[in-house]
C-alpha positions as CSV (number, residue, x, y, z in Angstrom):
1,X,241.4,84.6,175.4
2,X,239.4,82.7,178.1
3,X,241.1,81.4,181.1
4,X,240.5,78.0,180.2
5,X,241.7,78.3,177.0
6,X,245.3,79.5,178.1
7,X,245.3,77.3,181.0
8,X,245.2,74.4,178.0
9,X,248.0,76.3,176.1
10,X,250.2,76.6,179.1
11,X,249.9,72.8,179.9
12,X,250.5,72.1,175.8
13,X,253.4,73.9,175.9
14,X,254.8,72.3,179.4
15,X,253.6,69.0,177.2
16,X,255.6,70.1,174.2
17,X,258.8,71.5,176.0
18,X,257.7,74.8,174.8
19,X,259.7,77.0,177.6
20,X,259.5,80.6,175.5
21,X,255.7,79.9,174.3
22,X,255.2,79.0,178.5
23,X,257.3,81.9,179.6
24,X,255.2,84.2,177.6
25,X,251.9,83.2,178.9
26,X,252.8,84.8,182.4
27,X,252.4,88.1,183.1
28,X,256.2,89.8,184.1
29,X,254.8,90.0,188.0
30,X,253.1,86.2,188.3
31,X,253.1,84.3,191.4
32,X,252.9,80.5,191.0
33,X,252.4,78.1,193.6
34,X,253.3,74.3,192.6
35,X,252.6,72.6,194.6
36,X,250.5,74.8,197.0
37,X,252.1,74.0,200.9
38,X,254.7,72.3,199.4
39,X,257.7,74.7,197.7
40,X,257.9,78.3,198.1
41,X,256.0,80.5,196.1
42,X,257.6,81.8,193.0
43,X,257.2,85.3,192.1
44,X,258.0,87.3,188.6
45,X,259.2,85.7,185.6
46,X,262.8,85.2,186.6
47,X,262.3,82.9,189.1
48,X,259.6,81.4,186.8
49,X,262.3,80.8,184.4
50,X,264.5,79.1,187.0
51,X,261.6,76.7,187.6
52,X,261.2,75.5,184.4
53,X,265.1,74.9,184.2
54,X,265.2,72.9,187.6
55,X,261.7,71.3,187.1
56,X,259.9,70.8,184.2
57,X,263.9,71.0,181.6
58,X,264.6,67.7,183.8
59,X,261.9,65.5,182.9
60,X,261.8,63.4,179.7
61,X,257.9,63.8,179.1
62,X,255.3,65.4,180.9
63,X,251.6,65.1,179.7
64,X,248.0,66.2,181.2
65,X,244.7,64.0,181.0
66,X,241.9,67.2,181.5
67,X,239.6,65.5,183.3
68,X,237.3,68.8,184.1
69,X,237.5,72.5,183.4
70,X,235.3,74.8,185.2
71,X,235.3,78.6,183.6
72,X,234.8,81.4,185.7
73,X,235.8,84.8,183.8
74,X,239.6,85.5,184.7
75,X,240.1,82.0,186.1
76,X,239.7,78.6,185.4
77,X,240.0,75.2,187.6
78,X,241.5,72.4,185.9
79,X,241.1,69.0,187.3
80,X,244.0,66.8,185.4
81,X,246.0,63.7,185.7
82,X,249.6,64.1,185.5
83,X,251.9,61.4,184.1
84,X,255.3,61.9,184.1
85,X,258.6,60.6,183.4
86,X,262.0,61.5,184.9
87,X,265.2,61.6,183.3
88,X,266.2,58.3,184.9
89,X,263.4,56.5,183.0
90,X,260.9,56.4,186.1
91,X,257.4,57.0,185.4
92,X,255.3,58.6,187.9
93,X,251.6,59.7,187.5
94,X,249.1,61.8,190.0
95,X,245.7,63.8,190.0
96,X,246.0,67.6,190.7
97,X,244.0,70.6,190.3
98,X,245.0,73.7,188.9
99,X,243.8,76.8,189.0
100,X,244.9,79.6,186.6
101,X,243.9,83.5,187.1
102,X,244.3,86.1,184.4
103,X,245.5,89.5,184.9
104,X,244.0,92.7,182.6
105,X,245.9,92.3,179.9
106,X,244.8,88.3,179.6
107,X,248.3,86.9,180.6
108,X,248.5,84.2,183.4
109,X,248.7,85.9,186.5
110,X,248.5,83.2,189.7
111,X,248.8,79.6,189.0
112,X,248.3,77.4,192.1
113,X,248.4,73.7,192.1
114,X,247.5,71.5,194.2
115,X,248.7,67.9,194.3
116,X,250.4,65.6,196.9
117,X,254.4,66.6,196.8
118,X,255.3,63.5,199.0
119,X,254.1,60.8,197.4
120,X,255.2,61.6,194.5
121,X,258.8,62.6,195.8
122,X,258.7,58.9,197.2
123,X,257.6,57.6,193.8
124,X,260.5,59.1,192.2
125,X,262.9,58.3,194.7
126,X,261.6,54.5,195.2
């Protein structure tokens, strides 16, 4: 499967509150930065799992607007708006990139996204 491709599953299933379909995507050793700077990286599928549970379980919707996709063998570059909405009802949208890189067996290996953490910590918390 092209990178792009899975990049578009893995953000369907985040859309869809897929958590097993998501979880499969990732190869057992991925690292995922999100945001990059921001959080700590987090490595292998069990902490992978604990971020779905703490970050994406607690929001009521999340959807992406693909905006660009560049293709480049194992990777791909996603350039997306984000609009999401907490459990308290608060709706917060923001432009980010993501880049997705496969390892040799097509599962996601690195995802890194970049997108600014404090203004939207300070949207949610206004």
């Amino acid at each position: 499967m092209e990178a792009t491709a899975l990049a578009r599953r893995a953000m369907a299933a985040v859309e869809g509150k897929r958590r097993e379909e998501w979880l499969g995507l990732f190869a057992e050793e991925c690292q995922v930065e999100d945001p990059v700077g921001h959080l700590p990286t987090i490595h292998g599928k069990a902490a992978l799992t604990q971020f779905w549970d703490q970050a994406i379980a607690s929001t009521s919707s999340v959807e992406f607007e693909i905006t660009r996709q560049w293709d480049a063998g194992e990777e791909a570059m996603l350039l997306a708006t984000v609009s999401i909405v907490g459990a308290n009802g608060v709706q917060v949208s923001y432009d980010g990139t993501f880049n997705y890189a496969l390892d040799e067996t097509g599962r996601i290996a690195s995802l890194r996204a970049f997108w600014d953490f404090p203004a939207v910590v300070a949207a949610f918390s206004a």
